[in-house]
N, C-alpha and C positions, 0 to 999 in steps of 0.2 A: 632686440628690443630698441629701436632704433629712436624710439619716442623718449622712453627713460632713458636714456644716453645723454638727448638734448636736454632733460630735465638736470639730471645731474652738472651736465657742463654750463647752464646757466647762468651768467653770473650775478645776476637780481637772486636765483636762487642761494646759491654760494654765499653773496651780501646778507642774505635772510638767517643762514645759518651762522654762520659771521656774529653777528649781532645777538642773538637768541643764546652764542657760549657765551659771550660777553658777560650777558646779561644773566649768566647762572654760575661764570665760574666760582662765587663761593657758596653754590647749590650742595647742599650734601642727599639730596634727595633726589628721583629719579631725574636724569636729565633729558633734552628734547634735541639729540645729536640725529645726525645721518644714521648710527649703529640702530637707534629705537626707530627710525621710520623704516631700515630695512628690514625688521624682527617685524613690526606691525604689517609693513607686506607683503612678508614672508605666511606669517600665522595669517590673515587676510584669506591669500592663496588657497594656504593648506585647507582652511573651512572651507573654500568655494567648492575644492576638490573631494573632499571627505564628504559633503552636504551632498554630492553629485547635483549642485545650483544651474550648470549648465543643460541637463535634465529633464530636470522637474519640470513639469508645465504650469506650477504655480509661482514660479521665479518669473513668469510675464516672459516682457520682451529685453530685462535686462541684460547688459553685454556684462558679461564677465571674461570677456578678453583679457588676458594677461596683464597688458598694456591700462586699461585701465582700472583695473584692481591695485598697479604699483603707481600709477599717477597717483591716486588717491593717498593712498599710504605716503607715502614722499611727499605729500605736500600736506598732509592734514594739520601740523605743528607749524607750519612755516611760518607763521602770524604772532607766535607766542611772544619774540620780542614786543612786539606791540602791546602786548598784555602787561609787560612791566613798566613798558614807559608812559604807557594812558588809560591803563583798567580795562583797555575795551579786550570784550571776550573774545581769547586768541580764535574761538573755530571760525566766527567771524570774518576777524581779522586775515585768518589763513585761506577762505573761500575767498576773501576779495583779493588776498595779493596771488593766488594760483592762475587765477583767468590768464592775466599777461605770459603766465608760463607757460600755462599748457595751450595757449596756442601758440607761441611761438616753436613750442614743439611738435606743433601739426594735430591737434588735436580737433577733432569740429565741436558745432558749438551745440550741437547734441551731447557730443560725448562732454564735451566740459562739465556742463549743463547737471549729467548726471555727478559729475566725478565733484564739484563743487558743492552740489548738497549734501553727498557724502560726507565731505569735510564739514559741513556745517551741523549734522548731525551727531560727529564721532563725539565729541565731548557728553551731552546730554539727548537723550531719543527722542523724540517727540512723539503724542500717542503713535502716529502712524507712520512711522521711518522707512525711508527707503529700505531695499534686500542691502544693496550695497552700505548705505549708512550704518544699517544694524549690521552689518559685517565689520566693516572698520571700527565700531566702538567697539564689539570685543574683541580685535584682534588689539585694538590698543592698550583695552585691558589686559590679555592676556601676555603682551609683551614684555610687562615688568615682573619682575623676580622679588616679589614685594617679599616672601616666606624666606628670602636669603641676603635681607638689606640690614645693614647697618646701623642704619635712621628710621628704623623700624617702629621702635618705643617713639618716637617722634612726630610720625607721619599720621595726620589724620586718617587719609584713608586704610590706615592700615587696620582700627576693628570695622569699616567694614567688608574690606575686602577676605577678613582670615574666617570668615561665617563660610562663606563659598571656597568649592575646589578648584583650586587653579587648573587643571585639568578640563573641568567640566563647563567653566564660568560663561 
């Protein structure tokens, strides 16, 4: 995976994460590390796979290539620093600052194209969201271990995330 290699070694991306612990070390609630984007697309994945999305003939002409199922995932949070320092909404935030990455990582601007709505999606769906989008927001959901936190009594989303099985969400 020669694309997520270059994402990973980026150093705008590295900078982004950088900033985003900064900006949460006295988070006691989930946080938005390298560990939660490889869980979001790892689970991602795992749905594309279990869904057989490559398939179906109602997945269209989406690429669900490896490569871009972990683009997505790996960069869907990357904006969140921006969220603390200007309100603006990280998925936003995260779809404009990926472009610079994922092409530098060889990505075309098809596939960008796809993989940045995705991000712009993952937070809130819009009625009609991409296959990919709607896969990245619940694998994002499914990422956090909200039934084994801490900061549980704490966390908004937490009643309404405990109504759904985390399993099935």
């Amino acid at each position: 995976m020669t694309r997520i290699d270059k994402i990973l070694t980026n150093s705008l991306y590295n900078d982004y994460l950088s900033m985003t612990s900064a900006k949460e070390i006295t988070r006691k609630f989930c946080g938005h590390d390298l560990q939660h984007f490889i869980d979001t697309a790892r689970i991602a994945y795992i749905l594309i796979l279990e869904e057989k999305l490559g398939e179906n003939p109602w997945a269209g002409n989406v690429n669900f290539e490896k490569e871009i199922v972990y683009g997505a995932a790996l960069l869907h949070d990357v904006g969140r620093w921006k969220e603390y320092e200007t309100g603006e909404d990280h998925a936003e935030a995260s779809a404009w600052l990926a472009k610079p990455i994922l092409e530098g990582a060889g990505y075309s601007p098809d596939e960008i194209e796809i993989i940045c709505r995705a991000i712009l999606e993952h937070r809130s769906l819009p009625q009609h969201p991409s296959l990919l989008g709607y896969i990245l927001y619940k694998a994002d959901k499914l990422s956090r271990s909200c039934f084994n936190c801490g900061a549980q009594s704490e966390c908004y989303k937490w009643d309404e995330k405990q109504k759904r099985s985390f399993l099935t969400y």
